[in-house]
Structure formats: C-alpha cells, structure tokens
SERO-4910 file (N, C-alpha, C, O; in steps of 0.05 Angstrom, whole numbers):
BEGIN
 pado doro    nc1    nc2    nc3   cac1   cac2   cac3    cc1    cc2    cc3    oc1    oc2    oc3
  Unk    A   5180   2274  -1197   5207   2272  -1185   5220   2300  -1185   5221   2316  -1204
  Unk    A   5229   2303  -1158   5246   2334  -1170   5269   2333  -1172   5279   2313  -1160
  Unk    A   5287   2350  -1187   5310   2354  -1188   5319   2375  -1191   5303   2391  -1200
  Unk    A   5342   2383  -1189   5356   2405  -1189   5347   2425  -1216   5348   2449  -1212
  Unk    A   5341   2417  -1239   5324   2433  -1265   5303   2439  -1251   5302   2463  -1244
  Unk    A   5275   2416  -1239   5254   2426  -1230   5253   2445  -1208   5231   2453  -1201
  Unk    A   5271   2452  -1198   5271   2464  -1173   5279   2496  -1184   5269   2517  -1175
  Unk    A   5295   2496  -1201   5299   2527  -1215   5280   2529  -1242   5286   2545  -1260
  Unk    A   5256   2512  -1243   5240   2525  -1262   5226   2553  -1260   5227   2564  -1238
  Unk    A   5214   2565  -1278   5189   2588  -1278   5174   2588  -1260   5154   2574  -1265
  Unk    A   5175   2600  -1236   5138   2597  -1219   5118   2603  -1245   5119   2618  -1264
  Unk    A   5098   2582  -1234   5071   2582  -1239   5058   2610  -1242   5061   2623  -1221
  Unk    A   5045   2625  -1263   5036   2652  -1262   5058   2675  -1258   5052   2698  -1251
  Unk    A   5087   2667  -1262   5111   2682  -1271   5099   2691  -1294   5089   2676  -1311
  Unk    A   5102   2725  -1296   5103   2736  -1332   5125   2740  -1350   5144   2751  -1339
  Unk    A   5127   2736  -1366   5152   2733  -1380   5171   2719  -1377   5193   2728  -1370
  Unk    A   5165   2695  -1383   5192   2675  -1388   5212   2690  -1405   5212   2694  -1429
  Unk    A   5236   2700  -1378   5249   2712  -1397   5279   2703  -1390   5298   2705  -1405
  Unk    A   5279   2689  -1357   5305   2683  -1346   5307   2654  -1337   5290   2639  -1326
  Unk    A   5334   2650  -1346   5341   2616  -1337   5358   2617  -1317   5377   2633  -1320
  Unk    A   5357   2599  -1292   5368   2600  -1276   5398   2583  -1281   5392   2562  -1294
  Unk    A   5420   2584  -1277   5436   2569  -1295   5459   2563  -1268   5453   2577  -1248
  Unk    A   5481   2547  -1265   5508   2552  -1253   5521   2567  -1248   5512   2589  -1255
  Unk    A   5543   2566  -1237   5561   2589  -1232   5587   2584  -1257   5601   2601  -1268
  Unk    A   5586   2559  -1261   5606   2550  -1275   5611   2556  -1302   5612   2536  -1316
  Unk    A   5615   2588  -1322   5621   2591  -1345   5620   2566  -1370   5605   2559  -1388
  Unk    A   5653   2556  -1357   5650   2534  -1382   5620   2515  -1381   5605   2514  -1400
  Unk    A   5617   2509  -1369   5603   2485  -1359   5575   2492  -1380   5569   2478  -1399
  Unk    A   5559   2519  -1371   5534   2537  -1382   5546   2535  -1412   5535   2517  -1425
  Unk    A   5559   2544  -1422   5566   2538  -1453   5565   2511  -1455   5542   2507  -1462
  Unk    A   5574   2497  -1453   5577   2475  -1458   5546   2462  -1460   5534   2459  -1481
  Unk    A   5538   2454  -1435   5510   2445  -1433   5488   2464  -1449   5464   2458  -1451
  Unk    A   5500   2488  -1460   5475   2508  -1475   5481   2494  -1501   5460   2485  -1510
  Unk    A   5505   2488  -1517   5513   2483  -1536   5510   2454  -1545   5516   2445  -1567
  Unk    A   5500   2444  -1524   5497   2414  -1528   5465   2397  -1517   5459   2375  -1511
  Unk    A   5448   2432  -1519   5420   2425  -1521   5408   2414  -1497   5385   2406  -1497
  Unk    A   5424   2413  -1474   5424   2399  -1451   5417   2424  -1424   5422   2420  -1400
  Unk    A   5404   2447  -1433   5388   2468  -1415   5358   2465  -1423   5357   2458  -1447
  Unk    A   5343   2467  -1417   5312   2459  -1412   5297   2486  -1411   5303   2504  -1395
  Unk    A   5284   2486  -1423   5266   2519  -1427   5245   2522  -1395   5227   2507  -1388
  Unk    A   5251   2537  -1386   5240   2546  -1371   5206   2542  -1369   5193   2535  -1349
  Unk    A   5194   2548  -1398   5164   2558  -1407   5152   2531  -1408   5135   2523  -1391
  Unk    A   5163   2516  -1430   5156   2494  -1452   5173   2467  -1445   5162   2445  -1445
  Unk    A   5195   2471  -1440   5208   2443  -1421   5229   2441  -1458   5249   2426  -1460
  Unk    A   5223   2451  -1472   5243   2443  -1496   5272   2452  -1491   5278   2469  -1475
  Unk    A   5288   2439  -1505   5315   2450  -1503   5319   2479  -1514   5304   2489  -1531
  Unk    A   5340   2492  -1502   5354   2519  -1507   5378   2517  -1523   5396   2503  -1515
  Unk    A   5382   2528  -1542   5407   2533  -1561   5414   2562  -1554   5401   2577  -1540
  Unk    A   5443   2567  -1569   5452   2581  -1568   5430   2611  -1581   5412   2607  -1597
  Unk    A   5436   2642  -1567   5421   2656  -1581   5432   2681  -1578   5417   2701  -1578
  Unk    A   5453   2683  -1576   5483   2706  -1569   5480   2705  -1538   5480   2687  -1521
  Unk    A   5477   2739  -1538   5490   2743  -1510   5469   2772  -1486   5455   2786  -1501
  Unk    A   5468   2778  -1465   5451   2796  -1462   5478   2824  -1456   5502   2823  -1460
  Unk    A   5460   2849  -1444   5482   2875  -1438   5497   2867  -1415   5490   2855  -1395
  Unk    A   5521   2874  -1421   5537   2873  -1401   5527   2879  -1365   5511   2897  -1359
  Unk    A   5536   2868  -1351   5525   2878  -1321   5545   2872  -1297   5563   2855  -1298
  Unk    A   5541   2886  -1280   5556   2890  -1253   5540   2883  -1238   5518   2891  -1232
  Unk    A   5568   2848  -1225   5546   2835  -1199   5568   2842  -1178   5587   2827  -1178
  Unk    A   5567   2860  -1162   5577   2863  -1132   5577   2842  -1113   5555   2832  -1107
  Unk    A   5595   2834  -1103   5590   2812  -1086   5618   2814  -1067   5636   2829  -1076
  Unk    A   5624   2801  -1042   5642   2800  -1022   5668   2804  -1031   5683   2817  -1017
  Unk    A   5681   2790  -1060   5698   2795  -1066   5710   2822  -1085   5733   2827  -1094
  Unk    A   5679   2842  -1086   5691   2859  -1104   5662   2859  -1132   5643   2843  -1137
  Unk    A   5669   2879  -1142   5656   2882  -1168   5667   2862  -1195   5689   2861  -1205
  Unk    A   5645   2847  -1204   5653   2835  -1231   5634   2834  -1257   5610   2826  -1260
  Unk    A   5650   2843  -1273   5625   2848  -1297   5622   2827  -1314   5645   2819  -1318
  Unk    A   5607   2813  -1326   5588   2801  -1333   5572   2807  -1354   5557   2827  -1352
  Unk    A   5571   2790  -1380   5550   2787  -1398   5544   2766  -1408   5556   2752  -1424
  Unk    A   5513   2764  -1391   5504   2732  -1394   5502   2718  -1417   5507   2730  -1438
  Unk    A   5498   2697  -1418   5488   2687  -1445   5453   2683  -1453   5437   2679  -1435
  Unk    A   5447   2685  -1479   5422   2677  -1488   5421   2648  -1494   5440   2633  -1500
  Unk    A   5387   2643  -1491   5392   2614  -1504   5363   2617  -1519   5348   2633  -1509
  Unk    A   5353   2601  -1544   5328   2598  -1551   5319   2570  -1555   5329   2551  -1567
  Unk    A   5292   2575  -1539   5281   2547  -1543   5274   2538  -1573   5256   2549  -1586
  Unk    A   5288   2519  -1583   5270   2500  -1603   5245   2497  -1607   5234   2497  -1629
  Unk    A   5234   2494  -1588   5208   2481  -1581   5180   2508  -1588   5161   2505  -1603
  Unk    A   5186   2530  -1571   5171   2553  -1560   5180   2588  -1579   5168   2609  -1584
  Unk    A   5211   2575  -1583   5216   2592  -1593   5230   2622  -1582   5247   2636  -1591
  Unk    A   5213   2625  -1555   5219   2641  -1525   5251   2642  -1520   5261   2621  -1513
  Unk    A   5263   2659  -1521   5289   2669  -1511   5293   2677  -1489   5278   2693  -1479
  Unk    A   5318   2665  -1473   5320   2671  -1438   5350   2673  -1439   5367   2664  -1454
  Unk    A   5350   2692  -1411   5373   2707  -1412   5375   2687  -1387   5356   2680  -1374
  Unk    A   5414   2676  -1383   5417   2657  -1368   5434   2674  -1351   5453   2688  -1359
  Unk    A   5423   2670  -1320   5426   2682  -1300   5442   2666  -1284   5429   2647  -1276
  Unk    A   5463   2667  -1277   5477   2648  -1259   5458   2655  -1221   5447   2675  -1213
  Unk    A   5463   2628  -1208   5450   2623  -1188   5452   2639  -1169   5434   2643  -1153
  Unk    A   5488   2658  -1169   5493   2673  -1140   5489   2700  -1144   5503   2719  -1138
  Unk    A   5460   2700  -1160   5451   2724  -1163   5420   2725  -1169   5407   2705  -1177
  Unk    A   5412   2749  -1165   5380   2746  -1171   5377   2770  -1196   5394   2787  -1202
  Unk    A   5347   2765  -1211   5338   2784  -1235   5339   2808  -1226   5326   2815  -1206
  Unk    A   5353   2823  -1237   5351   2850  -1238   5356   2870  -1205   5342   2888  -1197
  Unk    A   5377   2859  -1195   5399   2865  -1173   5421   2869  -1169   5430   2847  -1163
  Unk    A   5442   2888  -1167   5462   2887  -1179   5475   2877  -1157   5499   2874  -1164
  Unk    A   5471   2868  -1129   5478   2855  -1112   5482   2818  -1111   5463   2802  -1114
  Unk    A   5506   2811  -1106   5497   2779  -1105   5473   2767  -1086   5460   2781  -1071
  Unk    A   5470   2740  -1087   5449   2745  -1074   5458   2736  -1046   5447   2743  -1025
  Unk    A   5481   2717  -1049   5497   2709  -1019   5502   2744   -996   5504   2745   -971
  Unk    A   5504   2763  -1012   5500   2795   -991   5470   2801   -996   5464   2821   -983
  Unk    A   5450   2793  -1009   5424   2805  -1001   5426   2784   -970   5420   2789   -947
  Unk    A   5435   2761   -983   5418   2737   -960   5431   2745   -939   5416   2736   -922
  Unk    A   5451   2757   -927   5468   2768   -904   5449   2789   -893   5445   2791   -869
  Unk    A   5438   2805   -910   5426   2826   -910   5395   2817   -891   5385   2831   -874
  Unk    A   5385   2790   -902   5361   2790   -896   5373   2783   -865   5371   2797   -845
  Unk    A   5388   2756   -867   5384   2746   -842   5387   2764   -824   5376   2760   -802
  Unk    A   5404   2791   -829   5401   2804   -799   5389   2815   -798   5389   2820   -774
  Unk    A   5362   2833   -815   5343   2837   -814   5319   2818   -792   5303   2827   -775
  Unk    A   5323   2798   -798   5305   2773   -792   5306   2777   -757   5287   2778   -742
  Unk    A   5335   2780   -750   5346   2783   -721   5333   2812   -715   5329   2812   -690
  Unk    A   5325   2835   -726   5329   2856   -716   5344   2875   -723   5333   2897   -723
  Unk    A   5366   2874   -728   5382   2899   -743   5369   2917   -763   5358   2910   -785
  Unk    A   5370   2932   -756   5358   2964   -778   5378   2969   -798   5403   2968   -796
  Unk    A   5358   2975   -826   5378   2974   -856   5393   2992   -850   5393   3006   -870
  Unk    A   5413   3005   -827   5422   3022   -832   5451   3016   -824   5473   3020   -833
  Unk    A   5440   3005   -802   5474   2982   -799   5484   2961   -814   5506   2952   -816
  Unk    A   5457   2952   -826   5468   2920   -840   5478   2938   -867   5497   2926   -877
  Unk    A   5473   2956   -879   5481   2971   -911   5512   2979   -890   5531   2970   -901
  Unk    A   5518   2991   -870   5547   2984   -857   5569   2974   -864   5589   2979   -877
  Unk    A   5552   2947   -843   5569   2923   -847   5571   2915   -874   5593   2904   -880
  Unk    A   5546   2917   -899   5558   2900   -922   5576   2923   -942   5584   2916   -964
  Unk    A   5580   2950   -932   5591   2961   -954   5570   2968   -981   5580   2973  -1003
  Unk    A   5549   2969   -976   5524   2975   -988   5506   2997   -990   5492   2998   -970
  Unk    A   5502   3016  -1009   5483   3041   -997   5453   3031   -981   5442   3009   -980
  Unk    A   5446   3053   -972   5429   3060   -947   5407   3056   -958   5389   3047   -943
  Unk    A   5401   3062   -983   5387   3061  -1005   5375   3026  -1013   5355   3014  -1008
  Unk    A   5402   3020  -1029   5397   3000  -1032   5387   2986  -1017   5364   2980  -1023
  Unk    A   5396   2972   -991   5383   2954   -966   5362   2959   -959   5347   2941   -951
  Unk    A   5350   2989   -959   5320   2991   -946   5303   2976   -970   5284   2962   -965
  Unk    A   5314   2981  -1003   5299   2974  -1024   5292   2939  -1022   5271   2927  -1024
  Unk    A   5319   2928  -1017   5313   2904  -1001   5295   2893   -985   5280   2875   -990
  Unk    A   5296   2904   -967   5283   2901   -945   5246   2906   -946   5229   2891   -935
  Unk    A   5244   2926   -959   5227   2942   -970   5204   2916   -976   5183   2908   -967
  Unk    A   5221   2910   -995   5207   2887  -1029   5192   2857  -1009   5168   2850  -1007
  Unk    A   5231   2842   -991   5222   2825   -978   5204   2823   -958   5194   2804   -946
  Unk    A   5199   2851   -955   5172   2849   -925   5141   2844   -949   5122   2830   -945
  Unk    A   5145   2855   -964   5111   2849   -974   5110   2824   -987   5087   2817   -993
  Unk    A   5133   2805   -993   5127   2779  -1005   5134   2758   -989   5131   2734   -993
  Unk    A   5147   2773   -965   5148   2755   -936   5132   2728   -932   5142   2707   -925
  Unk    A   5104   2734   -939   5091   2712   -926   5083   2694   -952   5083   2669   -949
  Unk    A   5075   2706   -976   5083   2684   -996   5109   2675  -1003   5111   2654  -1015
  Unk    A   5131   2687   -996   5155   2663   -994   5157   2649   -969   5175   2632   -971
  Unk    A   5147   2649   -947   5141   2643   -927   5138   2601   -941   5154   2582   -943
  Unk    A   5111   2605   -948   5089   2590   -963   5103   2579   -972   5115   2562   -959
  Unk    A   5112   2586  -1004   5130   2580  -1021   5152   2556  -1019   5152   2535  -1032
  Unk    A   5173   2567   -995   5203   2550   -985   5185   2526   -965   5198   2506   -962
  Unk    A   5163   2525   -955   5157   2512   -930   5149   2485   -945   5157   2463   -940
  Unk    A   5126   2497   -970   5124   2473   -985   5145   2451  -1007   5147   2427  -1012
  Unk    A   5156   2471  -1013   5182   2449  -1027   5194   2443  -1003   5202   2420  -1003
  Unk    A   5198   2455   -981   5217   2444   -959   5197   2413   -962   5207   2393   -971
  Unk    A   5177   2413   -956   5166   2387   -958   5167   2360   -978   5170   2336   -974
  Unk    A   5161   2377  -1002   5166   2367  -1021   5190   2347  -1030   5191   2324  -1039
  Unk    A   5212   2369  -1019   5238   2351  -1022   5244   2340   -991   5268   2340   -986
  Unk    A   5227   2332   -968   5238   2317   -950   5203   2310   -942   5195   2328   -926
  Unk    A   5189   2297   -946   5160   2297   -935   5163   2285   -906   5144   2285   -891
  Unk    A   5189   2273   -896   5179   2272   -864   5193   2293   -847   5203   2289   -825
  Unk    A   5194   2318   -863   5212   2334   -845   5193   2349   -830   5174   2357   -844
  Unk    A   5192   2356   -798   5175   2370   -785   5172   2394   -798   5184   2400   -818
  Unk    A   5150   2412   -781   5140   2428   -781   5166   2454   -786   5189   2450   -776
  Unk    A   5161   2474   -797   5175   2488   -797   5168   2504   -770   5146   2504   -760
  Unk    A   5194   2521   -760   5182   2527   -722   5179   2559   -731   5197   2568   -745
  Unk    A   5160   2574   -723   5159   2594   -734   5170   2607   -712   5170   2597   -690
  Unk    A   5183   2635   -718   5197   2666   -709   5182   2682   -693   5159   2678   -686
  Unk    A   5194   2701   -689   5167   2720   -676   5169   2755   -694   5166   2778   -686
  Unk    A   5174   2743   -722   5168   2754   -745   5162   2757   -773   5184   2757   -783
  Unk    A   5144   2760   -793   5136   2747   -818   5174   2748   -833   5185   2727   -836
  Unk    A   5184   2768   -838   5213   2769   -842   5226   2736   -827   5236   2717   -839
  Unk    A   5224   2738   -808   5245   2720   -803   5235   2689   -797   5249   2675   -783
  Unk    A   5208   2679   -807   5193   2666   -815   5201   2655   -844   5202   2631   -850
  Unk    A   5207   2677   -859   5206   2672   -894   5237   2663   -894   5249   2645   -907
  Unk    A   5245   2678   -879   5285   2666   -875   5290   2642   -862   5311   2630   -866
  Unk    A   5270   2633   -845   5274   2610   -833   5267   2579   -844   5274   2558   -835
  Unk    A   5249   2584   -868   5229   2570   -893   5245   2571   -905   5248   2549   -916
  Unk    A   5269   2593   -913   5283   2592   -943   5303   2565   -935   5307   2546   -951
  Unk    A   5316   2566   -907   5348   2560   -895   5329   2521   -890   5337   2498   -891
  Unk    A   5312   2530   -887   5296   2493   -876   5301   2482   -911   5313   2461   -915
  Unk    A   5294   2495   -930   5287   2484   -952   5316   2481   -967   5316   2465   -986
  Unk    A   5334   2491   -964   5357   2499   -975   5367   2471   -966   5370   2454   -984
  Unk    A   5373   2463   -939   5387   2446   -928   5366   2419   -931   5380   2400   -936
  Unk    A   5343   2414   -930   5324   2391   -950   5335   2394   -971   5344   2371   -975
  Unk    A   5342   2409   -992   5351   2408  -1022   5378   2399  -1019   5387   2391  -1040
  Unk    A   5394   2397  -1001   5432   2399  -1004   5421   2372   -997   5426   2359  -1017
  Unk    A   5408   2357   -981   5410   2333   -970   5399   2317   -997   5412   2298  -1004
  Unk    A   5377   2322  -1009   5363   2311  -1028   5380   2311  -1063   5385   2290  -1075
  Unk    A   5385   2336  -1073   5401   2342  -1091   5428   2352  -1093   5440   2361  -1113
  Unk    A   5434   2349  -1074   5467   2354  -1075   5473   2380  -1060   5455   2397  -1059
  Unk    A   5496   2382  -1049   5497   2409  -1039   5503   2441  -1054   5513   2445  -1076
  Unk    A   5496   2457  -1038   5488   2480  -1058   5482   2503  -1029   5467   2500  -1009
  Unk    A   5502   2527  -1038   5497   2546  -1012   5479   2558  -1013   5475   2572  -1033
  Unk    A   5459   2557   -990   5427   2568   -990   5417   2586  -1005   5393   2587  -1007
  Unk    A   5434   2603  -1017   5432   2636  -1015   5427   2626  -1054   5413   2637  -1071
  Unk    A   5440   2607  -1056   5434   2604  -1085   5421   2585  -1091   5416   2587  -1115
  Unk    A   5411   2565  -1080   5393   2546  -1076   5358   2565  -1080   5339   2558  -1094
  Unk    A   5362   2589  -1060   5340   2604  -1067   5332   2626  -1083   5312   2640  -1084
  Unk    A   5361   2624  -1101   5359   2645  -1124   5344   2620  -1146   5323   2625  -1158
  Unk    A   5358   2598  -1150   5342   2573  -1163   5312   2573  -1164   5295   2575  -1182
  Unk    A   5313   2571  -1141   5283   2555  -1128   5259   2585  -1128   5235   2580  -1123
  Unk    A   5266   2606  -1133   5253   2632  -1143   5254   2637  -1163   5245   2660  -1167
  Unk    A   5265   2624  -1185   5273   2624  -1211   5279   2655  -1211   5267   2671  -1226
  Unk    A   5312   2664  -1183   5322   2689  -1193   5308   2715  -1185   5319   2737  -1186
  Unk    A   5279   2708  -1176   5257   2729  -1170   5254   2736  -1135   5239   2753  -1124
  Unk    A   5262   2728  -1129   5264   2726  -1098   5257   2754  -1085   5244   2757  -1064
  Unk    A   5268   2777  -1102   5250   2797  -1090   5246   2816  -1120   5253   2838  -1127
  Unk    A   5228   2791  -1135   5223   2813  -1162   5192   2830  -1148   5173   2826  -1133
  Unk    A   5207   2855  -1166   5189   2880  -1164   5162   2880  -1186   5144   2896  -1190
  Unk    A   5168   2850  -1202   5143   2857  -1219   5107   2851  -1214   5087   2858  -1226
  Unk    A   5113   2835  -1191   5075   2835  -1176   5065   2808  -1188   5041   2801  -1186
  Unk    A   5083   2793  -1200   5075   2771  -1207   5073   2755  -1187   5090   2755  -1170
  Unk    A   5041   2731  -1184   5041   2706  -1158   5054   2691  -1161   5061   2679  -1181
  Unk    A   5063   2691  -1127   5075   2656  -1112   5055   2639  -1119   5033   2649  -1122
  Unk    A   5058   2617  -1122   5045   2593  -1118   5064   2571  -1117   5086   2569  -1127
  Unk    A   5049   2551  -1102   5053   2525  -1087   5066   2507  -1113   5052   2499  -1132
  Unk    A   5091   2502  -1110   5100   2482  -1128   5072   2458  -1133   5053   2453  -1118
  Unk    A   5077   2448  -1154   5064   2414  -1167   5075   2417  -1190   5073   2400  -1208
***
C-alpha cells in the first residue's frame, strides 16, 4: 500500500541515510518527532528527538528564511537524519517550488540565462541546475512514470515531449497530480522533493531505481 511516508522514503541504493523528508508544518514535525510517530527512513523504526542540524538559508519567492532543521534518531538502527522540510531539496539553497519554475521553462526552451532573470537567481546557480537535471533526466524520467503508475495503475501512458528535460518534467507533473488524487493534495514541486527523498538533483551519483 502506498502512502504519503512510503512515497518520501530513501531510494533504493541511496548512500547515506542521512535525510528525512518531513512537512512544512514546524509545530506539527516536533510534535510527530516527539511522539515517535516519524519512521526511519533506513530501517522503518521510529525517530526520536536528536537536537538540531547548522543553521541554513532556504531562498524562495517570498524572500530569504533561515532555518535549522531538526535531528531525529532511530531507535531501531540507531542512524540519525536531518529533517528536511518538503519545499525544499538536500543541499540547495533554493526552494524547490523556484528550481521547479526553473525546470519547467527549461522544459519549454528558455536558456538559463533568462529563466536565472526572471527568478531573481544567479546565472550560476540555474545553469548548475540545469546542468545536474539534464544527466538524471532520463532516470527521473523512469522514476515519476512508475509511481505515476503505481499510485493510479489505469492511468495512460505518459505522452512524451520532444525533449529528455521536458519528458522528466512531464513524469514528475503526471505523478504529482496521481499522488494529490490518491494521497491528498500536495503542490507538485514538493510532492517531488518527497518522492526523491529531497535528492531530485543530488550531486552525489547515487542510482534511481524503480519503486517496490
């Protein structure tokens, strides 16, 4: 059965269980950390409290906000994970609702030089974007197409683009909206920070593989 935990677990052959994909909701993440009711990423055991990680700056539409996540440790494994709220991805100082702006116009055609522009973003950063999502393009491609299935098995075919980029954007937005229909609603952009457990364009070379 899936649900909204199974859907923001660890990919398969992820190294280092080190991040939990968590809410946006402050109180809410304390609360459910404190009451044993977060699920280890690794081992499936509960997470307790385990302080806190370095402070960080998540940029996003409304402005700069700083941030220091919380830790939690599994009971079970023992493994400590730093809890990453959803409207953001591992190790980005960008939210992920402006990467996902970022891709889609990529996806259309726009060159990183207008879309870093329009988002108020260096020139730098967006190509680095851009950069990451072209080589894991077609395993997230893979990736969103099969949970898109997963969570709707009579949903057609996904219709492909007339580019691997806007292929992997069009798999993320099919699967996003199968998940809001199936588990509740949830804006795409964080639906696939979840469902990447946060990794969506990690730089560390670790494999996609096919949800089971």
């Amino acid at each position: 059965m899936i649900t909204l935990a199974s859907v923001g677990r660890v990919l398969p052959g992820a190294r280092g269980h080190v991040v939990k994909i968590v809410g946006t909701d402050v109180v809410e993440v304390e609360r459910a950390l404190v009451a044993g009711e977060l699920g280890c990423p690794g081992c499936g055991g509960r997470l307790r409290p385990w302080g806190s990680a370095r402070w960080r700056v998540l940029r996003g539409f409304g402005g700069e906000e700083r941030r220091r996540p919380r830790r939690g440790r599994c009971v079970g494994c023992a493994a400590t994970h730093v809890l990453i709220s959803c409207d953001a991805l591992l190790r980005r100082r960008d939210a992920v609702e402006v990467i996902g702006v970022g891709l889609v116009a990529a996806a259309t055609g726009v060159g990183h030089r207008r879309i870093a522009s329009g988002l108020a973003v260096p020139v730098s950063t967006v190509r680095g974007w851009l950069r990451r999502f072209r080589v894991l393009a077609g395993e997230v491609r893979v990736w969103f197409t099969v949970l898109a299935h997963d969570l709707d098995p009579l949903l057609a075919a996904v219709a492909p683009t007339a580019t691997v980029v806007g292929d992997a954007v069009e798999a993320i937005a099919v699967a996003a909206r199968a998940g809001s229909l199936r588990l509740g609603l949830m804006a795409p952009w964080s639906f696939a920070s979840r469902a990447s457990a946060g990794r969506l364009l990690s730089n560390t070379g670790w494999p996609w593989a096919a949800p089971g």
